[in-house]
MDAnalysis code that builds the backbone (N, CA, C; Angstrom):
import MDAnalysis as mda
import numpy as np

u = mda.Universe.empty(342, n_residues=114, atom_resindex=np.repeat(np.arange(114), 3), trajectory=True)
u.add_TopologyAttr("name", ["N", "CA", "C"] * 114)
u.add_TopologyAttr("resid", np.arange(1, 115))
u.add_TopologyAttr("resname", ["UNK", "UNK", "UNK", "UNK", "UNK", "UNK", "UNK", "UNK", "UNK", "UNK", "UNK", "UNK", "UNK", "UNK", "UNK", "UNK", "UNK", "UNK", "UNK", "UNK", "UNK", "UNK", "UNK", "UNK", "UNK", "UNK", "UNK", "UNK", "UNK", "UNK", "UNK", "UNK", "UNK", "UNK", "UNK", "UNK", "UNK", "UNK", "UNK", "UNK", "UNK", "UNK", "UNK", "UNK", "UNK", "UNK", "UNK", "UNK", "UNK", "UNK", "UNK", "UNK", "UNK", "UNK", "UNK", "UNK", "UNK", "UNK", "UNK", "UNK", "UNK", "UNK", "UNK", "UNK", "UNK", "UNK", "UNK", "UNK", "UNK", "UNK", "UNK", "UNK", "UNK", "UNK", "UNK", "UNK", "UNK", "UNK", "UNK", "UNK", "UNK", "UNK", "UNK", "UNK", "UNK", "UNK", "UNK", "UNK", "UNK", "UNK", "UNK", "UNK", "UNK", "UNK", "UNK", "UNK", "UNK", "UNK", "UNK", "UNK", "UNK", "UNK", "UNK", "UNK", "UNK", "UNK", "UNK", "UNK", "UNK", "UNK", "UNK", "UNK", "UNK", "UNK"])
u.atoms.positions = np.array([
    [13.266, 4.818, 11.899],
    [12.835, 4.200, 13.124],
    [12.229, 2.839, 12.789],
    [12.756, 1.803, 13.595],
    [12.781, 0.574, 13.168],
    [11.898, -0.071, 14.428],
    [11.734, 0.504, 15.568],
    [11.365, -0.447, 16.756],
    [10.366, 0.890, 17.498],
    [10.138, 0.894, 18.447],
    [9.841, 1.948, 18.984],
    [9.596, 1.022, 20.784],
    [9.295, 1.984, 21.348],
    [8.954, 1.750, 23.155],
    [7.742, 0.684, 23.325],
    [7.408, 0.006, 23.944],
    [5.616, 0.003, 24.116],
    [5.389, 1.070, 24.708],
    [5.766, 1.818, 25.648],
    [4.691, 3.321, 25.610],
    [4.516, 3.748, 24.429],
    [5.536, 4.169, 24.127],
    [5.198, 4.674, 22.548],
    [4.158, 4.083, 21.466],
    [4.128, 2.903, 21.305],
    [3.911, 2.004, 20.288],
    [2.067, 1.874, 20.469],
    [1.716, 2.025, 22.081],
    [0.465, 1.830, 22.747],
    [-0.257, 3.751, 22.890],
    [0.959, 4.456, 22.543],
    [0.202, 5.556, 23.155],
    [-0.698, 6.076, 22.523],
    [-0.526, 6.375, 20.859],
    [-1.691, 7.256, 19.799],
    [-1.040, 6.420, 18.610],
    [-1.563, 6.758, 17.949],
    [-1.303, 7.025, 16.077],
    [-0.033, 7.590, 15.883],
    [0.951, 6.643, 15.244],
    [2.179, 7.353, 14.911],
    [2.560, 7.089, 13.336],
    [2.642, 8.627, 12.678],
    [2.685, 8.537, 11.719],
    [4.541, 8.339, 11.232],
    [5.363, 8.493, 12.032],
    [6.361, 7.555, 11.765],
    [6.829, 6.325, 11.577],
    [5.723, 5.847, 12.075],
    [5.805, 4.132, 11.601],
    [4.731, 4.091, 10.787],
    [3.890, 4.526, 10.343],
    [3.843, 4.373, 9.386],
    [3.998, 4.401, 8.555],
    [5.147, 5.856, 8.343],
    [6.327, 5.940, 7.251],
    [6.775, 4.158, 7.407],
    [7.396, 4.434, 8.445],
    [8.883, 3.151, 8.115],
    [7.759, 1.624, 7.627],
    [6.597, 1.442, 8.251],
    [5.932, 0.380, 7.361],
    [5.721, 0.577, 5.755],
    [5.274, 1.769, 4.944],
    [5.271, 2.236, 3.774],
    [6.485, 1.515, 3.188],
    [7.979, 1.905, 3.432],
    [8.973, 1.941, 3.216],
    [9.302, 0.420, 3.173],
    [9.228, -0.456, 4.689],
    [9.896, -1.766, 4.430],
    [8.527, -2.595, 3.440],
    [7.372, -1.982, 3.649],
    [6.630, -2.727, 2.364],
    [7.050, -2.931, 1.082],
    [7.482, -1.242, 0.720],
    [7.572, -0.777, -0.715],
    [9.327, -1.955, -1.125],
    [10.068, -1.607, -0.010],
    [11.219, -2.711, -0.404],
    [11.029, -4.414, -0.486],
    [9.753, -4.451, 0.103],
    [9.738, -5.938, -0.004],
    [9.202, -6.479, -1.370],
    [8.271, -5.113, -1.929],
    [7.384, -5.722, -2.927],
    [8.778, -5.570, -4.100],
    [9.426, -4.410, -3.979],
    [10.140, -4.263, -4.856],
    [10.890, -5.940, -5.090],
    [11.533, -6.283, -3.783],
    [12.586, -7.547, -3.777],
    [11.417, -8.358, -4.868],
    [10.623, -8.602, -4.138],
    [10.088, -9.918, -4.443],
    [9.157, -9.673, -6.081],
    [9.267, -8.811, -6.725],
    [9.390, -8.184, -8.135],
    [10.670, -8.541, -9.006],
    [11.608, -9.180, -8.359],
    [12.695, -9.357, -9.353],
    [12.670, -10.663, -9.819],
    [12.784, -10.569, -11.325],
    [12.865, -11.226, -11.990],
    [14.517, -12.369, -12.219],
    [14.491, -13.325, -12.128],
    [15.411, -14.020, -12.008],
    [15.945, -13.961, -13.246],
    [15.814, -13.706, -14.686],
    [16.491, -13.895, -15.983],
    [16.779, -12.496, -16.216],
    [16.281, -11.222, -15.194],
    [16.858, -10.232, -16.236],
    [17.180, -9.311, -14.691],
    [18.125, -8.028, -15.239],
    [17.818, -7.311, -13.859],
    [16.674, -6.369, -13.978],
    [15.586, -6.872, -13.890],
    [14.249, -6.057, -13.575],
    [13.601, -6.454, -12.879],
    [12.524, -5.793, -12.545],
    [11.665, -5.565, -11.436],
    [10.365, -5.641, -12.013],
    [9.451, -6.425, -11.610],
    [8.434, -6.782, -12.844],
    [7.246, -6.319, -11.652],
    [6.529, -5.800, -11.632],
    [5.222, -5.334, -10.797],
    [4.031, -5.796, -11.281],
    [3.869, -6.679, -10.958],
    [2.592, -7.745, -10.995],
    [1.341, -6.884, -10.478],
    [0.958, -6.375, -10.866],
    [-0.032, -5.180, -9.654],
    [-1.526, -6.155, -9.529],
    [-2.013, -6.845, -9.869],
    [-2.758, -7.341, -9.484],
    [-2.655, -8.216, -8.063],
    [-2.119, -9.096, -8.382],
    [-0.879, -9.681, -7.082],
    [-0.644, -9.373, -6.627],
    [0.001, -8.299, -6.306],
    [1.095, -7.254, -5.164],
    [-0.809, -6.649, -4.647],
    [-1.776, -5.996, -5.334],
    [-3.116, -5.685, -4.413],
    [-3.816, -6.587, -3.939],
    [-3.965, -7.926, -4.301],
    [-4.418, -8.863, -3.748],
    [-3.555, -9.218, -2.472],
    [-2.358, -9.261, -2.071],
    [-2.018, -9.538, -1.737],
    [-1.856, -8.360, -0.248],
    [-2.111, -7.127, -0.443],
    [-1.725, -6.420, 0.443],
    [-3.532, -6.290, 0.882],
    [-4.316, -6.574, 0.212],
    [-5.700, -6.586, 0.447],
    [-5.993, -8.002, 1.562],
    [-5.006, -9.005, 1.282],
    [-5.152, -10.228, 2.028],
    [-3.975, -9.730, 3.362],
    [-3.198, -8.812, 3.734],
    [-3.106, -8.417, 4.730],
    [-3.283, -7.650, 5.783],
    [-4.129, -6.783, 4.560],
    [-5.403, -5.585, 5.142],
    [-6.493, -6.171, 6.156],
    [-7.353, -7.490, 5.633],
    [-8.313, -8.547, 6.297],
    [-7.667, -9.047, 7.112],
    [-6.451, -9.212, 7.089],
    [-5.794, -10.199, 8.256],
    [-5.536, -8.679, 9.406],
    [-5.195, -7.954, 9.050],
    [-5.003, -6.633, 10.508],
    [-6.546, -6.269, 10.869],
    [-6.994, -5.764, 10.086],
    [-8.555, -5.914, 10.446],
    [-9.431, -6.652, 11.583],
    [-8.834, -7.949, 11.247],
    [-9.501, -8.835, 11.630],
    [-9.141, -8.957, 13.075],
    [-7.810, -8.194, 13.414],
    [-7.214, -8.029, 14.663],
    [-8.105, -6.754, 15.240],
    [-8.337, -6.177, 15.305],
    [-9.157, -5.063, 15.384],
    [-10.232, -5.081, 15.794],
    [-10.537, -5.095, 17.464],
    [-12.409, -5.412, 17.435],
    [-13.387, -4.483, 17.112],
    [-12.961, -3.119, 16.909],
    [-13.608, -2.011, 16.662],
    [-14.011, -2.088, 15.359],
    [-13.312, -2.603, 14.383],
    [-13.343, -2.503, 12.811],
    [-14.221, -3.685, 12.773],
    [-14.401, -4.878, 13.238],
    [-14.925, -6.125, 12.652],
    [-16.011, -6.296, 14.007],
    [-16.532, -5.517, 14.717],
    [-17.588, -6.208, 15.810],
    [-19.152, -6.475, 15.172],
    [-19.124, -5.572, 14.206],
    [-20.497, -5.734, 13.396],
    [-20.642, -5.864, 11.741],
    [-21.509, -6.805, 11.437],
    [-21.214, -6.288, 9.664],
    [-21.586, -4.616, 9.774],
    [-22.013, -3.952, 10.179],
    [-21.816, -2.555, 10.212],
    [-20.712, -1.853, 9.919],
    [-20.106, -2.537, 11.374],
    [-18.922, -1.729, 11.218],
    [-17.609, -2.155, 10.270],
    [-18.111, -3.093, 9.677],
    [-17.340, -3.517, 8.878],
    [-17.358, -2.614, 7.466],
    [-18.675, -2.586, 7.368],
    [-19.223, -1.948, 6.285],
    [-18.876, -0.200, 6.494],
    [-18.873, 0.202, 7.196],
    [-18.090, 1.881, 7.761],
    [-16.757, 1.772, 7.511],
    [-16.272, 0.653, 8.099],
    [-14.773, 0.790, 7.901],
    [-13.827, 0.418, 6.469],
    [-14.898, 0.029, 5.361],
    [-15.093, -0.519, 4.035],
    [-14.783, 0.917, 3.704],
    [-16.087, 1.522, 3.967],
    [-16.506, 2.878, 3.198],
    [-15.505, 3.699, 3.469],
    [-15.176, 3.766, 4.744],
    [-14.052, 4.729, 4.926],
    [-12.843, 4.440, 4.030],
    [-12.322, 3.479, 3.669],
    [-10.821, 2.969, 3.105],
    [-11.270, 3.153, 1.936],
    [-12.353, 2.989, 1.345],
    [-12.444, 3.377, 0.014],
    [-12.736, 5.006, -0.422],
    [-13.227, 5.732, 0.480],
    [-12.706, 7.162, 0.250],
    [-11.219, 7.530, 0.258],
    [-10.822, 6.891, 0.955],
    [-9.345, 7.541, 1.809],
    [-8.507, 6.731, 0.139],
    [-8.547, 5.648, -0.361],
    [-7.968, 4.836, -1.737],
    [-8.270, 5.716, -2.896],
    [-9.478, 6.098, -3.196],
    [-9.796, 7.077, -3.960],
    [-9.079, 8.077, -4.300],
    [-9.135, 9.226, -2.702],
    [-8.223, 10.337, -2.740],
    [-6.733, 10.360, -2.943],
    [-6.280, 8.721, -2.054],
    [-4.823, 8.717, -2.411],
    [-4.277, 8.431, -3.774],
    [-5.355, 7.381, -4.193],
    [-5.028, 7.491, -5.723],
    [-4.767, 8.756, -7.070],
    [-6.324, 9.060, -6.566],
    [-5.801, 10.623, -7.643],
    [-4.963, 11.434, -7.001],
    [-4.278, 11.515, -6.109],
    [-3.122, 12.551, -5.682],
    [-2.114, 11.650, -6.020],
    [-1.798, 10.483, -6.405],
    [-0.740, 9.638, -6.571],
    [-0.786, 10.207, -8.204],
    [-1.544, 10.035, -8.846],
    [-1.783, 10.150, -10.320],
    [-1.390, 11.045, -10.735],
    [-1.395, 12.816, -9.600],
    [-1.226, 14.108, -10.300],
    [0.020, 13.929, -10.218],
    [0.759, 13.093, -9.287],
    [2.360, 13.625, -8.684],
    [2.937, 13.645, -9.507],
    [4.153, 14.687, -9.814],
    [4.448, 14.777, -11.101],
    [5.901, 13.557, -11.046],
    [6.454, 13.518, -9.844],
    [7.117, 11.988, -9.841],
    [7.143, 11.106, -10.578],
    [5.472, 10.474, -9.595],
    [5.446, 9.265, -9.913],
    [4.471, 9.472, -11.716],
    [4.094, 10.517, -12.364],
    [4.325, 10.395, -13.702],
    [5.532, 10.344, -14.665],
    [6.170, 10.741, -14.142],
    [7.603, 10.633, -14.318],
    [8.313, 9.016, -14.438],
    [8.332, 8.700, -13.159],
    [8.651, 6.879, -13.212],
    [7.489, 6.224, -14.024],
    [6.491, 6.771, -14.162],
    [5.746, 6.102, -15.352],
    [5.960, 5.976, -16.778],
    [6.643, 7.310, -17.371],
    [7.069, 7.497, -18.443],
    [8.329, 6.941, -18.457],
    [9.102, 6.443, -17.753],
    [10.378, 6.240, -17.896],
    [10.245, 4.676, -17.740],
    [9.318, 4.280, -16.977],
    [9.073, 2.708, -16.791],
    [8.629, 2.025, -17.900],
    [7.441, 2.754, -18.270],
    [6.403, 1.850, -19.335],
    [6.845, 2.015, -20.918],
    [6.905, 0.992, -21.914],
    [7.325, 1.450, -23.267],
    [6.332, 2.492, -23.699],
    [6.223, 3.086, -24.759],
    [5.562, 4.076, -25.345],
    [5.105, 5.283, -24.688],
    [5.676, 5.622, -23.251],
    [5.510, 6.998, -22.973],
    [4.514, 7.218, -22.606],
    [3.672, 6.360, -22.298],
    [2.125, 6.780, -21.443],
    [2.265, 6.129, -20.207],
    [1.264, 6.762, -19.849],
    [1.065, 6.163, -18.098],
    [0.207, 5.495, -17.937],
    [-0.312, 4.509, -18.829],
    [-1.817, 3.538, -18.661],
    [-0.827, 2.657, -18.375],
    [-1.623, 1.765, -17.739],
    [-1.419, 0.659, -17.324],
    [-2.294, -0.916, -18.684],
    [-1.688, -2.132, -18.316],
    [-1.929, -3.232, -19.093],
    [-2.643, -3.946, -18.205],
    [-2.622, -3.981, -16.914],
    [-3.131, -4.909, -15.916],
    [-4.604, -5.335, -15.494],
])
């Protein structure tokens, strides 16, 4: 699902678009990861979080509920950093994405250089 209704779009929380945003993100970062001299995909991860952190502040900032107070700014901080936390270590156990780690990174570990 690529478009949806404005009823739809205005009515609740739809976690189908937020699939399909996940998705055309994950393809964009991928595109714009390719390296012009080789066929790889180079993941800058500092960059690629700065960068999705500088579009996080920019939706935010659309948002009067999230930004009406340094309060609520500061709640809505706290909240994303629980919710980053948890998604992280459940990203970490997946046996997947350890998988594309071992197969990505030289020497067979899953640390990162960044």
């Amino acid at each position: 699902m690529s478009q949806a209704t404005y009823a739809r779009a205005a009515l609740e929380y739809d976690v189908e678009h937020e699939q399909f945003l996940i998705e055309a993100l994950t393809e964009t970062i991928f595109k714009a990861s390719m390296v012009t001299d080789a066929n790889v995909a180079v993941f800058r991860t500092a960059e690629i979080a700065q960068a999705l952190l500088t579009l996080l502040s920019c939706t935010l900032a659309m948002s009067p509920s999230a930004t009406r107070s340094p309060n609520a700014i500061r709640k809505t901080c706290d909240d994303f950093g629980k919710t980053l936390r948890r998604k992280v270590s459940a990203v970490e156990r997946n046996a997947d994405m350890q998988e594309f780690m071992r197969r990505t990174f030289r020497g067979g570990g899953t640390e990162g250089t960044a």
